[in-house]
C-alpha positions in Angstrom: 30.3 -0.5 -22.5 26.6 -2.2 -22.2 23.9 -1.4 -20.7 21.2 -4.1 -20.2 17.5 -4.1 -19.2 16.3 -6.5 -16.5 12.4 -6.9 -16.5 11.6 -8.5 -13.2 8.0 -8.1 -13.9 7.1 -12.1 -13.0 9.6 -11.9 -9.8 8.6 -8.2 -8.2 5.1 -8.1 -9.7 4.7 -12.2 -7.7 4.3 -9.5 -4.8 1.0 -8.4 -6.5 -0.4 -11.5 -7.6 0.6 -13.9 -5.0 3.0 -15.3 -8.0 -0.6 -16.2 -9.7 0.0 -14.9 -13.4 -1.2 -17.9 -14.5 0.1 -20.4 -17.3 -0.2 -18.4 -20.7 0.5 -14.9 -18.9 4.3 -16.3 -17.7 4.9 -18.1 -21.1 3.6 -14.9 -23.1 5.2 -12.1 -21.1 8.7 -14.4 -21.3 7.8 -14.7 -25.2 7.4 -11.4 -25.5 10.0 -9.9 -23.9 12.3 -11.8 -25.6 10.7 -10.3 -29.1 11.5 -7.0 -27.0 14.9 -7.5 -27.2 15.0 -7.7 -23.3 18.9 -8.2 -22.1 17.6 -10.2 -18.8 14.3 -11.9 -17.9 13.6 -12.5 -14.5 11.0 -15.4 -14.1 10.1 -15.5 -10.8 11.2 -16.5 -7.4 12.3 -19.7 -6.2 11.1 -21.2 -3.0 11.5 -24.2 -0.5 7.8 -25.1 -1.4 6.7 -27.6 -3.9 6.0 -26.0 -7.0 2.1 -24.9 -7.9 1.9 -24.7 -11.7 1.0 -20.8 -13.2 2.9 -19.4 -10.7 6.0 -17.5 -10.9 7.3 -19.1 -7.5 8.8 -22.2 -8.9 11.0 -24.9 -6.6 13.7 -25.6 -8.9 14.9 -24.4 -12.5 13.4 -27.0 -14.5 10.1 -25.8 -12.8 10.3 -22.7 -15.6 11.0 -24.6 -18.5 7.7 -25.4 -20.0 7.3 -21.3 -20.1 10.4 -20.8 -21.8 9.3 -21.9 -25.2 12.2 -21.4 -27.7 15.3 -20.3 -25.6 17.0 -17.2 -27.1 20.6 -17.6 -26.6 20.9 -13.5 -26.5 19.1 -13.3 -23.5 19.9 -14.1 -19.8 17.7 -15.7 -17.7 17.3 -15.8 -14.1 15.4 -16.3 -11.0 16.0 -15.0 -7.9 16.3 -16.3 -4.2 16.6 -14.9 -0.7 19.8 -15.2 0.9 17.8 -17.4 3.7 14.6 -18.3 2.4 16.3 -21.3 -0.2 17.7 -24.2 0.3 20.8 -24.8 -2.4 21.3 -28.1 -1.5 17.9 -29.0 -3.5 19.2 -26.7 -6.2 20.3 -29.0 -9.1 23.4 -28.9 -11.5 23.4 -26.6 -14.3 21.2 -28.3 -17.4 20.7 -24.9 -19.8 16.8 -25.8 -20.2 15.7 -22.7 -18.7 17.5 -20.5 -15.5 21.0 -19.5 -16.4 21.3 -17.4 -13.3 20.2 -16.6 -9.9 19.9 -13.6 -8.3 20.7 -13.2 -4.4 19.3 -10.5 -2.3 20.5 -10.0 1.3 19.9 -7.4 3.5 22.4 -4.5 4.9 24.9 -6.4 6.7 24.6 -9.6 5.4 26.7 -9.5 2.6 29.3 -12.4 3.5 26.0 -14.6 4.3 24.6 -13.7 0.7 28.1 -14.3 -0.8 28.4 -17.8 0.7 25.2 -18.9 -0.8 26.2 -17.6 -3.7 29.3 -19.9 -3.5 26.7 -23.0 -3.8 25.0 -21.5 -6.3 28.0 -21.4 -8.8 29.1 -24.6 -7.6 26.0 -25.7 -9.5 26.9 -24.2 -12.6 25.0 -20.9 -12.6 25.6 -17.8 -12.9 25.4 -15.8 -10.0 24.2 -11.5 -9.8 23.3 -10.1 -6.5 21.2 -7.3 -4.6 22.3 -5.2 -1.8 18.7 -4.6 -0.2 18.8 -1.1 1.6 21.8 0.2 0.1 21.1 3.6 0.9 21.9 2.1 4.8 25.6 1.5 3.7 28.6 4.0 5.6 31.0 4.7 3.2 33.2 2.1 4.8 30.7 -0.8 4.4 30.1 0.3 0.5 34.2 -0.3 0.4 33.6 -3.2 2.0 30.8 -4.4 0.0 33.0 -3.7 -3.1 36.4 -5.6 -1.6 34.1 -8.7 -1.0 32.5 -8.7 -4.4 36.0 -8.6 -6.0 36.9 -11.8 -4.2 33.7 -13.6 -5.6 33.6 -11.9 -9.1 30.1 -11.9 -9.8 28.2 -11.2 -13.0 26.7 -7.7 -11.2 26.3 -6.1 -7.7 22.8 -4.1 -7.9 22.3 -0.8 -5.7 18.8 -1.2 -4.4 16.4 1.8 -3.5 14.7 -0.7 -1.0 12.2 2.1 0.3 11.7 4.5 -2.7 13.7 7.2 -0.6 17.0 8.0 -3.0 17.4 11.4 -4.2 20.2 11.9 -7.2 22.8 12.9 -4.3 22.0 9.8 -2.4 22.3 7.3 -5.6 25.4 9.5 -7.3 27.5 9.0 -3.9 26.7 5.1 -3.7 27.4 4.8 -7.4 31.2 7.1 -7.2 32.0 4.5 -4.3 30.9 1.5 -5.9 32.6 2.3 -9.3 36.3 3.0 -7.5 36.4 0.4 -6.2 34.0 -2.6 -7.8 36.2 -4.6 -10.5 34.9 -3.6 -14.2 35.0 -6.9 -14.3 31.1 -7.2 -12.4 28.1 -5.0 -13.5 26.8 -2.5 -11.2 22.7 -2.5 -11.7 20.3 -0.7 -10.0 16.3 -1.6 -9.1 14.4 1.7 -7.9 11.2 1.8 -5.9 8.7 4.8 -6.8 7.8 5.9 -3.5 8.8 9.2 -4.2 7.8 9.3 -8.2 11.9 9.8 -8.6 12.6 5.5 -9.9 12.7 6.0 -13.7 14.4 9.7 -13.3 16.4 7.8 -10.6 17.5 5.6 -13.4 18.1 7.7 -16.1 20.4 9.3 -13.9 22.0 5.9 -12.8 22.8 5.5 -16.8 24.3 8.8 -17.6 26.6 8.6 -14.3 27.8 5.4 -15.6 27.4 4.5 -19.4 31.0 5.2 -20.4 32.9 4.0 -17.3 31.0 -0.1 -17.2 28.6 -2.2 -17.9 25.5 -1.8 -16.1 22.0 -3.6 -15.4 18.9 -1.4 -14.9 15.5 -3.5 -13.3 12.2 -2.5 -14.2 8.9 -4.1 -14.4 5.9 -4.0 -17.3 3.8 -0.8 -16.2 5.9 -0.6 -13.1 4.2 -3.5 -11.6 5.6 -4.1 -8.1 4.7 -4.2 -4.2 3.8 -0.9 -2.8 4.7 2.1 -5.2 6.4 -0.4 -7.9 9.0 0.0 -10.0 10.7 2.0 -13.0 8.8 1.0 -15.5 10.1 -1.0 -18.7 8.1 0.6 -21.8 9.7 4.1 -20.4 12.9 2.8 -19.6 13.4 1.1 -22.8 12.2 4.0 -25.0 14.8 6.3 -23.0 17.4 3.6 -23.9 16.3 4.0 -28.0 16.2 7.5 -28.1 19.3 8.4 -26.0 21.8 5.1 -25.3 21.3 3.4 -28.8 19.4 1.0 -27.5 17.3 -1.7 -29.7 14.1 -2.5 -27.8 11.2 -3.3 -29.9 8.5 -1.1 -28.5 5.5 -2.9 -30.7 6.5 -6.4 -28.6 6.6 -4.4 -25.7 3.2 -3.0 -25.9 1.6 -5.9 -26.9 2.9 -7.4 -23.6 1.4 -4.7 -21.9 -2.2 -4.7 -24.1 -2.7 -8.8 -24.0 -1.5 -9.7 -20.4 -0.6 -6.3 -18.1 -4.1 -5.1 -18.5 -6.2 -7.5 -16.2 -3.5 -7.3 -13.7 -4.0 -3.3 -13.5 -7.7 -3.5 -13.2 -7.7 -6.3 -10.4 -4.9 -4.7 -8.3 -3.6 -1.5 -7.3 0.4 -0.3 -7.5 2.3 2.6 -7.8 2.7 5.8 -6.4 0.6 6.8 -3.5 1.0 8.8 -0.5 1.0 6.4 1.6 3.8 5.2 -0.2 5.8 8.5 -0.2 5.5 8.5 3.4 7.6 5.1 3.4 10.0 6.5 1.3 10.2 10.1 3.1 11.1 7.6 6.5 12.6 4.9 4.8 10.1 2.5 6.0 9.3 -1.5 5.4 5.5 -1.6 3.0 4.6 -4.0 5.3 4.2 -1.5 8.1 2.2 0.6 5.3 -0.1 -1.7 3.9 -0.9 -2.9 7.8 -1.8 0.7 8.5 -4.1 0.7 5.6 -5.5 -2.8 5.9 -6.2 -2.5 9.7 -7.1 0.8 10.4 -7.4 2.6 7.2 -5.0 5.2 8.7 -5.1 8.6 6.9 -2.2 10.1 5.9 -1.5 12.6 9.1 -1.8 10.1 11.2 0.4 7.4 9.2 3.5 10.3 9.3 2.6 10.4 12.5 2.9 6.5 13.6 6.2 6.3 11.1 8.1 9.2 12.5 7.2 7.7 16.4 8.9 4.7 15.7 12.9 4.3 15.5 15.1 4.0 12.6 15.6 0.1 12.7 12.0 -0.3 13.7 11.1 1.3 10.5 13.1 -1.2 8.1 11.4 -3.8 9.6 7.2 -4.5 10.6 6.6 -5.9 13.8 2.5 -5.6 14.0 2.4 -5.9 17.4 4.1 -2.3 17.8 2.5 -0.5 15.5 -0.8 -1.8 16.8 0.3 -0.2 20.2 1.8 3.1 18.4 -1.9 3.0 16.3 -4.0 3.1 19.7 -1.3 5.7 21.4 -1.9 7.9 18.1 -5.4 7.4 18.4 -6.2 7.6 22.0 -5.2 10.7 23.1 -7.2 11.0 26.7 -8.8 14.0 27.7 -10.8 14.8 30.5 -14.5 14.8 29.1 -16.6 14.0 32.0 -18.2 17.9 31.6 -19.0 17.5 28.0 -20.7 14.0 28.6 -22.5 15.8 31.3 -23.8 18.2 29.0 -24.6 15.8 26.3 -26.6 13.9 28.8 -28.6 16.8 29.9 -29.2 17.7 26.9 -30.2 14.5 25.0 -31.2 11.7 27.1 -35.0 12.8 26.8 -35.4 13.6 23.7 -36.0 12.1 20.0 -32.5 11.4 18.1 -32.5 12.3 14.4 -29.2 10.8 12.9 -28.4 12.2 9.9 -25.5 10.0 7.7 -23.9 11.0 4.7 -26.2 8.5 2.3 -27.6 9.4 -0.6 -31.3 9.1 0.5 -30.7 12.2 2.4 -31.5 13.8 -0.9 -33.8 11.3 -3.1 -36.1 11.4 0.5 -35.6 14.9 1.8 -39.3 15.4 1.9 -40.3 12.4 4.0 -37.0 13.6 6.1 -38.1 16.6 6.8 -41.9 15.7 7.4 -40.7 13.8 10.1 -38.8 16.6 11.7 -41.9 19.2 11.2 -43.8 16.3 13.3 -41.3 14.8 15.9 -39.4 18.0 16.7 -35.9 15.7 17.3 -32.4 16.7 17.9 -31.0 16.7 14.8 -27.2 15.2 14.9 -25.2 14.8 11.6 -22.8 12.0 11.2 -19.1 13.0 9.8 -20.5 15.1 7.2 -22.6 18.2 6.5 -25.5 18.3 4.5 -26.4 21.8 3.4 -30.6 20.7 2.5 -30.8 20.8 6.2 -30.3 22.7 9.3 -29.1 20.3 11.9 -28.2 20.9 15.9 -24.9 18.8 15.7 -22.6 17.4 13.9 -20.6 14.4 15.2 -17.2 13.4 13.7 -14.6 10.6 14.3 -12.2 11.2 11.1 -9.9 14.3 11.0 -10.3 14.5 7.0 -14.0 14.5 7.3 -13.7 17.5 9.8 -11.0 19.3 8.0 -13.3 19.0 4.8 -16.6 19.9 6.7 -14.7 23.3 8.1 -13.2 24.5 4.5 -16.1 23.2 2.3 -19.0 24.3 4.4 -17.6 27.4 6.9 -21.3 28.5 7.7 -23.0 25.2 8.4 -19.9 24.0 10.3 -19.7 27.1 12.6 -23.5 26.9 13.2 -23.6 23.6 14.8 -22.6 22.2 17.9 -19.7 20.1 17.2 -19.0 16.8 18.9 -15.6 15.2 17.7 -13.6 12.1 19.3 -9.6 13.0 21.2 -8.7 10.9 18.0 -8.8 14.6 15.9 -8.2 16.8 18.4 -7.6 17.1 22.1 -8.3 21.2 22.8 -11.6 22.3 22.3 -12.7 25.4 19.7 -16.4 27.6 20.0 -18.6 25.5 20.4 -17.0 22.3 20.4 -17.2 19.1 22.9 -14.3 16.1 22.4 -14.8 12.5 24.0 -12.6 10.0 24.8 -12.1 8.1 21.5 -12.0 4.6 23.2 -15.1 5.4 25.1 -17.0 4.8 21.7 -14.9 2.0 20.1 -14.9 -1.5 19.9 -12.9 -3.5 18.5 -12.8 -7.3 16.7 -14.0 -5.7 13.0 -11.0 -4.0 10.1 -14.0 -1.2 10.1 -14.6 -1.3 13.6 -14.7 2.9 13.5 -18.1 3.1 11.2 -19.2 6.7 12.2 -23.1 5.9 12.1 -22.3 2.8 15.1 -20.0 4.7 16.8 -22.9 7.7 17.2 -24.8 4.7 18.2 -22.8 4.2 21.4 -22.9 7.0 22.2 -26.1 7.9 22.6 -26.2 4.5 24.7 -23.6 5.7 26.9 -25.9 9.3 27.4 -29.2 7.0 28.0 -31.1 8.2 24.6 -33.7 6.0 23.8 -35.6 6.6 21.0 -33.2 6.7 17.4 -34.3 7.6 14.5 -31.7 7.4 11.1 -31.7 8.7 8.1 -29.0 8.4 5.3 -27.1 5.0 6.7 -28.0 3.3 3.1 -24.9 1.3 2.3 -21.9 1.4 0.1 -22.5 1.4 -3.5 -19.8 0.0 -5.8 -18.9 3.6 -6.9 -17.8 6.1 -4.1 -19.8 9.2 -5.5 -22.7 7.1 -5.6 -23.1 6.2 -2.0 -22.9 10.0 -0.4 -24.8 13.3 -0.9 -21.8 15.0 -1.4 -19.8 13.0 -4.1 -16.7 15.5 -2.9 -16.7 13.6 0.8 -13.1 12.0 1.4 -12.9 8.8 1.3 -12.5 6.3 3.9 -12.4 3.4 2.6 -9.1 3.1 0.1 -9.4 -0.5 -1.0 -12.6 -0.1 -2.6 -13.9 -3.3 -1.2 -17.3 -2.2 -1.1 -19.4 -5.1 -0.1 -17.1 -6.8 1.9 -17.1 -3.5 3.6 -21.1 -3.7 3.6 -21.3 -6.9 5.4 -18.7 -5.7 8.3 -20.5 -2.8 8.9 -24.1 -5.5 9.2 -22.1 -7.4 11.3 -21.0 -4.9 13.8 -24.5 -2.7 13.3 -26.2 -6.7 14.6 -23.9 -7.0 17.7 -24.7 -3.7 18.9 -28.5 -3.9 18.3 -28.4 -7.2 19.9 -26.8 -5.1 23.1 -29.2 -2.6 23.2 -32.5 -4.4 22.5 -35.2 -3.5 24.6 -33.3 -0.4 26.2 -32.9 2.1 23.1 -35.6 1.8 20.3 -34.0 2.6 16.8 -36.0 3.1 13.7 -35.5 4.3 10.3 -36.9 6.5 7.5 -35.0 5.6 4.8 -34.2 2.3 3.5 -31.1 0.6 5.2 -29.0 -2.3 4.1 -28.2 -2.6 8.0 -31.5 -2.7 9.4 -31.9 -5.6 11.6 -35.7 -6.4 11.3 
C-alpha cells in the first residue's frame, strides 16, 4: 500500500499571492520538489482567463510547461479546476509536456456535476483525482453515495476535505470507515486539512495510521503551510513524519532549500496560519471570506466575530454574502440604549469648559512636562481616549473598543475606577459606578475601513455636546512598529494588518472632513506634534 505526498503549495498558496510567485519561484519550487522526492506536484489552477506569465493560474496545460524543466517520470503532475469555474471544451488533448492530471473540486452536493466534468476531462487523456469540498457536511447516506458514484467513474483518488479547519479525529475517522467500505481499492482516498483549529498535520497523521495498511492514500500539504486563511499541513513536517514512521524517502535538504531560497519572501510579505480569527471559522464551520471581510472592514475583535458567526445560520456560514454580515456587523454593534440623561449630563458638564484630549501616543511621555504645564495654566477637563495613562490624573476616560476597556479595567484597576467612564452601546449596554454609555451610531460615520479612530470619534462628540475649545495631546500617528506608536507598548491592538501608513493617511483623511465640518464653530489645537493636524 502507498502513501503519496501532494504539495499544492503553487495551487492553495495562489490564494496568498494572487497566483503571483513569479517566474523562477514556480520553476524552482517544481524543481525542487521533485529533488524532494514529492509523489504529486500541484502547479496551480487553471482558469477561463488568458494566461499572465509567473503566475500559477495558467489557461491551459501547456501554459506550465516552460516551469517544468526536466519532467520526472516518478512524479505526478497536476492542476486543479473548479467544477464550474473551467471551460473543458478549451482543454486540449493529452500531449505529456507538462499536466498529467486535473484535479476537480465541487462542493457538498454537487458531486454528479463534478463527476460529469470529470468525464471531459478524461476524454482528453488526463487523469482525473477529485475533492469533496465540505466533507464533514456529508450524512452517512450521501458519503455512501459519494462512494457508489466514484466506483462508477473509477478515478485515480477521492480526497476528504476539511474545508473549514473544523474536523476533530472522531469527525475525520467516521468519514474515512465509510469511505473505505465502500470506495473501490481501486481509487485513492486523500485528504487536504485546513489549520483552523492547529489539529491539520495531527489531523493527518491520524488520516495515515487509520489507513496505511488497508489503500493507497494521498495526503496535501503546502511548503510552510502556505494557504488561505489558517493554511495547511505543512510539507517539511508531514514528510519528516512519513521518513521516520511510514518508510518514507523524502529528501529533507531539497526540501529546505525550497523553503530557505523561495518560501521566505512569501512569509515576510504575507500572513497565514493559525489565528483566532481563524479558529472561530473552524469552531462554526464558516466560509474565510466572511472572516477576512470582518477583519478587513471592521477590524472586528474576536467577541464580537463569535458573536456575528454564531447569529448567522448554518448555510449562511458556508457561504459570504457581504451584504448580511454588514447588516449583522451594525446589529452587533448598534445596540441602542436610551442615553438622552447621560448626554444631558455630559453637556452640563462640558460645553463651557477647555477640553484636554489625552490619546494613547507616545508624546504623552517624551512631552509630559509641556503637558502638564498646560494643565497647571488652563485648568481643562481632562478626558483620556481608549487608554489610561498612569503619568496623569485625568477626569475621564472615553472608550469605543471592548479590548481596550477590558485591558484598561484589569491592567490599571485604580486609575480606571477613579475616572468617570464614558463608553459607546457598542461594549456595553447597562451602565456600572460611575459610568455613562452613548449610542454608538450617534458618533460614527461611515465611508473609511477605519471609520471608528477613537481620537475623531471623541471629536464628535464633544461637537454634539457644543464644546468649543479642544485641546489634544498624544494623537501622533502610527509608527511602523506597534510598541512604538503608544505609551503603553502592552495596549491591544487594533489594527491587525499592520498597514501602518495606509492606516495614517485614512485617519488624515477622516480627521480633514471633520475639521472641515466644524471650522469656525469648535477651535482645536494641539501640544504635541500631530501627523493629522490640518494647518
Amino acid at each position: 500500500m502507498s502513501i503519496r505526498i501532494l504539495d499544492c503549495t503553487l495551487r492553495d498558496g495562489a490564494y496568498i499571492t494572487n497566483s503571483d510567485f513569479g517566474e523562477s519561484s514556480i520553476r524552482g519550487i517544481i524543481s525542487q520538489a521533485q529533488k524532494a522526492h514529492i509523489d504529486i506536484i500541484e502547479c496551480g489552477w487553471l482558469k477561463d482567463s488568458a494566461y499572465k506569465h509567473g503566475t500559477s493560474f495558467f489557461h491551459v496545460p501547456s501554459d506550465a510547461e516552460i516551469y517544468i524543466t526536466k519532467k520526472d517520470t516518478d512524479v505526478l503532475y497536476c492542476a486543479m479546476i473548479d467544477w464550474d469555474r473551467y471551460d473543458t471544451g478549451q482543454l486540449p488533448l493529452y500531449d505529456g509536456k507538462s499536466i498529467d492530471a486535473i484535479r476537480v473540486v465541487f462542493p457538498h452536493g454537487k458531486h454528479i456535476d463534478g463527476i460529469r466534468v470529470g468525464e471531459k476531462i478524461r476524454e482528453k487523456g488526463y487523469k482525473v483525482l477529485f475533492q469533496a469540498a465540505n466533507t464533514l457536511a456529508y450524512s452517512e447516506k450521501e458519503l455512501e453515495e459519494l462512494a457508489e458514484s466514484m466506483n462508477k467513474f473509477e478515478p485515480v483518488s477521492l480526497s476528504i476535505v476539511d474545508t473549514f479547519g473544523a474536523m476533530y479525529f472522531e469527525d475525520l475517522e467516521k468519514i474515512v470507515s465509510i469511505l473505505d467500505s465502500k470506495l473501490s481499492k481501486s481509487i485513492d482516498i486523500g485528504f487536504h486539512a485546513h489549520n483552523n483549529q492547529q489539529l491539520a498535520f495531527a489531523l493527518s497523521i491520524r488520516f495515515v495510521e487509520s489507513l496505511k495498511v488497508k489503500r493507497d492514500i494521498i495526503v496535501d500539504s503546502t511548503l510552510c503551510g502556505m494557504g488561505r486563511g489558517a493554511g495547511n499541513t505543512t510539507t517539511e513536517l508531514i514528510a519528516n513524519y512519513m521518513n521516520r514512521n511510514q518508510h518514507g524517502n523524502y529528501d529533507m535538504n531539497a526540501i529546505m532549500d525550497a523553503i530557505d531560497i523561495y518560501m521566505q519572501k512569501y512569509q515576510e510579505k504575507y500572513s497565514w496560519g493559525y489565528s483566532t480569527p481563524y479558529f472561530i471559522a473552524g469552531m462554526y464551520q464558516c466560509h474565510v471570506n466572511n472572516i477576512a471581510y470582518l477583519l478587513t472592514n471592521h477590524r472586528t475583535n474576536a467577541r464580537d466575530m463569535r458573536t456575528i458567526i454564531d447569529s448567522l445560520t448554518t448555510d449562511e456560514r458556508r457561504k459570504y454574502d457581504y451584504d448580511l454580515l454588514e447588516e449583522k456587523y451594525l446589529e452587533n454593534q448598534d445596540r441602542h440604549i436610551d442615553d438622552l440623561a447621560a448626554l444631558q449630563i455630559l453637556s452640563e458638564e462640558l460645553s463651557n469648559r477647555k477640553i484636554l484630549l489625552l490619546a494613547p501616543g507616545k508624546s504623552t511621555l517624551l512631552e509630559k512636562a509641556k503637558i502638564l504645564c498646560f494643565i497647571d495654566e488652563n485648568r481643562p477637563i481632562v478626558i483620556e481616549v481608549n487608554a489610561i495613562n498612569k503619568e496623569y490624573d485625568s477626569d475621564y476616560i472615553f472608550f469605543t473598543n471592548k479590548a481596550r476597556y477590558m485591558y484598561a479595567k484589569g491592567a490599571y484597576p485604580e486609575q480606571f475606577n477613579s475616572m468617570k467612564r464614558i463608553l459607546l452601546s457598542n461594549i456595553k449596554t447597562k451602565s456600572d459606578l460611575d459610568e455613562m454609555i452613548l449610542n454608538y451610531n450617534l458618533v460614527i460615520k461611515r465611508g473609511w475601513v477605519h471609520f471608528d479612530n477613537a481620537v475623531i470619534l471623541c471629536l464628535r462628540l464633544m461637537n454634539k455636546l457644543n464644546v468649543k475649545d479642544i485641546y489634544i495631546a498624544g494623537f501622533d500617528g502610527f509608527k511602523n512598529k506597534y510598541n512604538e506608536s503608544f505609551s503603553d507598548s502592552d495596549l491591544p491592538t487594533l489594527n491587525p494588518d499592520n498597514k501602518w501608513d495606509e492606516l495614517n493617511e485614512e485617519i488624515k483623511d477622516i480627521y480633514r472632513d471633520f475639521y472641515q465640518s466644524v471650522k469656525g464653530k469648535m477651535n482645536i489645537n494641539f501640544i504635541t506634534e500631530s501627523i493629522f493636524e490640518v494647518k
